[in-house]
N, C-alpha and C positions, 0 to 999 in steps of 0.2 A: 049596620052601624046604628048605635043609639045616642042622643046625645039629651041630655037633661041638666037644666039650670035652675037651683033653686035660690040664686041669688038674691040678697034684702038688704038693706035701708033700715039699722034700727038707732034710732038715736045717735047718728053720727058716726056709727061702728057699720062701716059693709061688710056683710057678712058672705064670702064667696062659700056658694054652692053648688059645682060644675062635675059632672059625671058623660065619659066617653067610654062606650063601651063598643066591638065588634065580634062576630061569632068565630073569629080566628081564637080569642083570649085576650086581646089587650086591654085593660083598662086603666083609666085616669080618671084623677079625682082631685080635686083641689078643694078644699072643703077649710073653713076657719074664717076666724075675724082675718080681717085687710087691716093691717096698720101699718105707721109708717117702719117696723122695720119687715114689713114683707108678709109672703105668706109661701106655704110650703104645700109641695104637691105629693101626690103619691102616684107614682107610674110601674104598674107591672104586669108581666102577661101571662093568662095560667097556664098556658099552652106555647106550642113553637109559631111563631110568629111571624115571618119574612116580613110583615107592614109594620111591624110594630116601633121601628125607630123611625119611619117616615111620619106615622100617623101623630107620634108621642110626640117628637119634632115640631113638626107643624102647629099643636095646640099650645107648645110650650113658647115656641115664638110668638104666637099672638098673643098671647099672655104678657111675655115680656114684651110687648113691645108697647103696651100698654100701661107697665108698670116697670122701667126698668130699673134691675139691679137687686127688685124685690120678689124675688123666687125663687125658690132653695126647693130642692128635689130630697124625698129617701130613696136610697140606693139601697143594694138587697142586703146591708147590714145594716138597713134603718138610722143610718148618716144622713146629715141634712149635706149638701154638696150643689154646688152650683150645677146649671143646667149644663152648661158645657162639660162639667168634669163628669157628669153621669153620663151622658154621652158619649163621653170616650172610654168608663168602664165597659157599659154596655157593649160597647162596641169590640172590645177587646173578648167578652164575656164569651160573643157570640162566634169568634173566631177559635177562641180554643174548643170552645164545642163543636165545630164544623173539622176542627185538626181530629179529636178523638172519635169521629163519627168519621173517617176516612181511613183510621188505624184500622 
């Protein structure tokens, strides 16, 4: 697992710079000014994943809990969506593929 922060301090504007990466394929990336209405993440895995909603999970709560209310997620049609409702596509995403991988 890799984890890189290139967060800054410019003139009032935080600018988040946070990258998670693992050799499964997940990665996250929260990257953009922080204002106040938020900042949006990008969570996706280039590969099949079993860690990949614990790990995404996890970063996404620290996250928020540090900032709540201001974190918006893209989903795999590049929708900003809250973390919980990504969560529950995802989640949804990875059971139908676990049904046609049993057909």
């Amino acid at each position: 697992m890799s984890f890189w922060d290139d967060s800054w301090d410019s003139k009032g504007t935080y600018l988040l710079g946070l990258s998670l990466c693992n050799e499964a394929g997940t990665n996250i990336e929260a990257n953009g000014p922080f204002s106040e209405r938020g900042v949006y993440i990008s969570l996706y895995k280039v590969a099949a994943d079993p860690t990949f909603i614990v790990i995404a999970s996890d970063f996404v709560q620290s996250l928020a809990a540090s900032w709540p209310g201001k974190i918006s997620v893209k989903n795999s049609k590049g929708e900003l969506v809250s973390p919980v409702e990504f969560f529950r596509q995802e989640k949804k995403q990875d059971a139908e593929f676990l049904r046609t991988l049993a057909n």
